[in-house]
C-alpha positions as CSV (number, residue, x, y, z in Angstrom):
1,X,90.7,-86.7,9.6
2,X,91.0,-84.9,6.1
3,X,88.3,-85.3,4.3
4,X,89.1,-83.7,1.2
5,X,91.7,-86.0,0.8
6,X,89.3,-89.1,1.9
7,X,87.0,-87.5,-0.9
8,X,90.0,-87.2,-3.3
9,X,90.9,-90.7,-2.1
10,X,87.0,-91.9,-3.2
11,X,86.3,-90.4,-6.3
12,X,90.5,-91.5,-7.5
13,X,88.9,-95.1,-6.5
14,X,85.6,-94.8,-8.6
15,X,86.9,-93.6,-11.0
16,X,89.7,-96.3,-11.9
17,X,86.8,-99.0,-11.5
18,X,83.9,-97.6,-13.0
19,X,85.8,-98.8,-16.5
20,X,83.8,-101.5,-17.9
21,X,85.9,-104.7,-17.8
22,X,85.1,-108.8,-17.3
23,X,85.1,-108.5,-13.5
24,X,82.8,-105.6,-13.5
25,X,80.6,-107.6,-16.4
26,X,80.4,-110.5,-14.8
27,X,79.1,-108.6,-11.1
28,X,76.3,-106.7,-14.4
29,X,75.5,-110.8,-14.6
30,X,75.3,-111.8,-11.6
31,X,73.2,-108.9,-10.3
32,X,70.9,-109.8,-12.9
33,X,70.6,-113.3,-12.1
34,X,70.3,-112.9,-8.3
35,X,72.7,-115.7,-8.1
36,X,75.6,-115.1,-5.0
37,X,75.5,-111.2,-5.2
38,X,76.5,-110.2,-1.9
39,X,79.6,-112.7,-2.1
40,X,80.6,-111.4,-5.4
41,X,80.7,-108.0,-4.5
42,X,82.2,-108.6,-1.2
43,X,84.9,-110.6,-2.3
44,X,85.4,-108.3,-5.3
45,X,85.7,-104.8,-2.8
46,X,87.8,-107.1,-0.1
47,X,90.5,-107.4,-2.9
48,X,90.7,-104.0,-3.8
49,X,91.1,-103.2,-0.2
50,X,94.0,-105.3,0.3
51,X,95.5,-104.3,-3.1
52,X,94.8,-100.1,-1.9
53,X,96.6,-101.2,1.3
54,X,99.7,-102.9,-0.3
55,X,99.9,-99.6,-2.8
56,X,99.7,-96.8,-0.4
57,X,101.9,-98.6,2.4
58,X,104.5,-100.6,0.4
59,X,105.1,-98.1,-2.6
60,X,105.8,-96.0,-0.4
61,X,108.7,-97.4,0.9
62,X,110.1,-98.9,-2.1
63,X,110.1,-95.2,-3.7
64,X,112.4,-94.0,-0.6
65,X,114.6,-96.8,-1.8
66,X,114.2,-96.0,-5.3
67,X,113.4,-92.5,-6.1
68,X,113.3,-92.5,-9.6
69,X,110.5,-95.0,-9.2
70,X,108.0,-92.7,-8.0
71,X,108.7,-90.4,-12.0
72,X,108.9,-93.6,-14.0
73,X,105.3,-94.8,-12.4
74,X,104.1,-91.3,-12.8
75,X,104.8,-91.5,-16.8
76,X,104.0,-95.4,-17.2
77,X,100.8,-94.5,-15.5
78,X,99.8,-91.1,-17.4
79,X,100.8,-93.4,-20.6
80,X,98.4,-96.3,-19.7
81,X,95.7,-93.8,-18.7
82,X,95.8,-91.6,-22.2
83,X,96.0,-95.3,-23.9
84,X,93.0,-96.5,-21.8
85,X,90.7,-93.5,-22.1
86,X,92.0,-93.8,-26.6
87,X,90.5,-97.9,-26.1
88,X,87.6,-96.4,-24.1
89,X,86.8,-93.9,-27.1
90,X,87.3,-95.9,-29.9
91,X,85.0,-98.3,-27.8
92,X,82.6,-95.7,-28.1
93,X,82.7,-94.7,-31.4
94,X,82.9,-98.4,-32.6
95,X,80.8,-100.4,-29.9
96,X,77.1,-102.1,-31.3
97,X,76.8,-104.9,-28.1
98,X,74.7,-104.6,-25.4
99,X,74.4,-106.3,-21.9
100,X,72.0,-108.8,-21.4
101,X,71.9,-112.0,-19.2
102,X,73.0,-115.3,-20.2
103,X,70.6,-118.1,-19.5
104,X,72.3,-120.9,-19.1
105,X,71.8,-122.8,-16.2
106,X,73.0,-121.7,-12.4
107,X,76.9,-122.4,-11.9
108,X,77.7,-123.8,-8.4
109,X,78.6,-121.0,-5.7
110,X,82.1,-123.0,-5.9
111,X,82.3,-122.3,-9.4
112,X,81.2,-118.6,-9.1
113,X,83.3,-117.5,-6.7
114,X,86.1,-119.4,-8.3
115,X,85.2,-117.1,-11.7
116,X,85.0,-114.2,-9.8
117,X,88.7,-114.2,-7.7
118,X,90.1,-115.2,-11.1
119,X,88.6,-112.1,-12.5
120,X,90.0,-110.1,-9.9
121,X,93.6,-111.6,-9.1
122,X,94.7,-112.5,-12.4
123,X,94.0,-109.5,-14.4
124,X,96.8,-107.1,-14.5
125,X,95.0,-104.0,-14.8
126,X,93.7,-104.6,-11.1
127,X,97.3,-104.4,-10.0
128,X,97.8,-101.3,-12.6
129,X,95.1,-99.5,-10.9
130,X,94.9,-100.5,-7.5
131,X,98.7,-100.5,-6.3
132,X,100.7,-99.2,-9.2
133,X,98.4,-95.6,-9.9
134,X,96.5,-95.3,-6.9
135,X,99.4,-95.6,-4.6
136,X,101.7,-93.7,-6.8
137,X,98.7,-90.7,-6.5
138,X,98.6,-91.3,-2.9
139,X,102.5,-90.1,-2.8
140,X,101.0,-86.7,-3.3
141,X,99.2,-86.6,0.1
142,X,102.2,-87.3,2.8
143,X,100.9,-87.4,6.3
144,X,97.5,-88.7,5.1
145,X,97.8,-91.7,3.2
146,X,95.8,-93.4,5.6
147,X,92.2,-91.1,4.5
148,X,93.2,-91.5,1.0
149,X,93.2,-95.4,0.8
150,X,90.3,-95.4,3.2
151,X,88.4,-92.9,0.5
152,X,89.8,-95.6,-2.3
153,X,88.4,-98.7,-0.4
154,X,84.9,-96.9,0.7
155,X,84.7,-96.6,-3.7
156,X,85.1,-99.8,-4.3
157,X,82.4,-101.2,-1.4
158,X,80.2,-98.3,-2.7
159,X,80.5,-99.2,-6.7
160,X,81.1,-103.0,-6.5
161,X,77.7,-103.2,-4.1
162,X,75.6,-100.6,-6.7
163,X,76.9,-102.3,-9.3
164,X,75.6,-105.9,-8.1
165,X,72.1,-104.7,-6.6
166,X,71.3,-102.4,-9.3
167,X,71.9,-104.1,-12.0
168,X,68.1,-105.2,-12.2
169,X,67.7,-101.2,-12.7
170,X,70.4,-101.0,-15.1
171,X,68.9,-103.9,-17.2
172,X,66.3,-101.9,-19.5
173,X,69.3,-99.0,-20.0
174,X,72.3,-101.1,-21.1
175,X,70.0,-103.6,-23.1
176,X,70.6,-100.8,-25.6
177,X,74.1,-100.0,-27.3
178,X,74.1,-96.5,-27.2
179,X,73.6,-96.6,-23.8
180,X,77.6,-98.4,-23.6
181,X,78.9,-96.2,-25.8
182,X,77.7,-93.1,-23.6
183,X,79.2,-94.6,-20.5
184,X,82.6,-95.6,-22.6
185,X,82.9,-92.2,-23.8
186,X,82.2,-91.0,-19.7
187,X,85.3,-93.0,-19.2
188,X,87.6,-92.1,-21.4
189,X,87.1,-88.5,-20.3
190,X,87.8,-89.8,-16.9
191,X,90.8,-91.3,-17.8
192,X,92.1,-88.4,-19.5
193,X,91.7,-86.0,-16.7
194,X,93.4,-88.4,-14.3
195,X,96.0,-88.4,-16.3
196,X,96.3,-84.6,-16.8
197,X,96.4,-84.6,-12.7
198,X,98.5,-87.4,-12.5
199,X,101.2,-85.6,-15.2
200,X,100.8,-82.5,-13.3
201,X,102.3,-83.6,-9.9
202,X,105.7,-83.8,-12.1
């Protein structure tokens, strides 16, 4: 097994989901509810997994079909990535909310998990980042796409799972809006340098 691509593979992974989004907000809220947390994060790294699979398998093949794809995806994705880490920035520089948990009243696991696969399937940047740039990236590691997507997939578990169970120790440090614009500004440095690598394989 090669794990510096497995490694590669992971940190690729974090790195596209660390971005703070609805589905990761909405694992923030649940984790400080302690209201279905283990099937919210599961369900959450379970799609991902599937999505990884589909990207490093299927793109694959549809790029030896197609090989201009594989140049097109590489500039769509280093665009969306220099345009997501600019949002990310601006977020920064701009952002005064802060995360804090609703009170309402307890929606039905139904309901929740309902929320939660919405969040997931029906956003577009899920299918951006999971099959479109991971599985173009993956192109640049022939023979061992398999310990790439399996670094991608062990991300997600890892951050989906943190993200849920520590959000009772994240409470006090994004209850203040600094502490978002920080992590904002994180990711748009992230983005960038993805994008640099991501250019560079051209």
């Amino acid at each position: 097994m090669d794990f510096s691509t497995y490694f590669t593979g992971m940190t690729m992974g974090l790195s596209l989901i660390v971005a703070i989004g609805a589905q990761n907000a909405f694992i923030l809220r649940q984790g400080l509810r302690h209201e279905y947390v283990f099937a919210v994060c599961l369900a959450c790294a379970l799609s991902d997994a599937v999505l990884i699979v589909v990207g490093v398998t299927s793109l694959k093949q549809v790029i030896a079909v197609l090989p201009w794809l594989d140049p097109a995806m590489r500039y769509g994705g280093t665009a969306f990535l220099v345009w997501y880490g600019a949002k990310s920035l601006l977020s920064a520089i701009r952002s005064t909310g802060a995360l804090s948990a609703a009170n309402s009243s307890s929606a039905s696991f139904r309901k929740t998990m309902a929320m939660c696969l919405a969040l997931t399937w029906l956003n577009p940047h899920v299918y951006l980042d999971t099959v479109v740039l991971l599985g173009t990236i993956a192109t640049r590691f022939p023979g061992h796409q398999a310990e790439f997507a399996a670094g991608a997939m062990t991300g997600s578990f890892l951050f989906f799972f943190s993200l849920g169970y520590g959000a009772t120790r994240l409470k006090p440090i994004f209850s203040r809006p600094a502490s978002w614009r920080i992590l904002e500004a994180i990711i748009a440095c992230i983005m960038w340098l993805i994008a640099f690598k991501l250019l560079g394989g051209m």
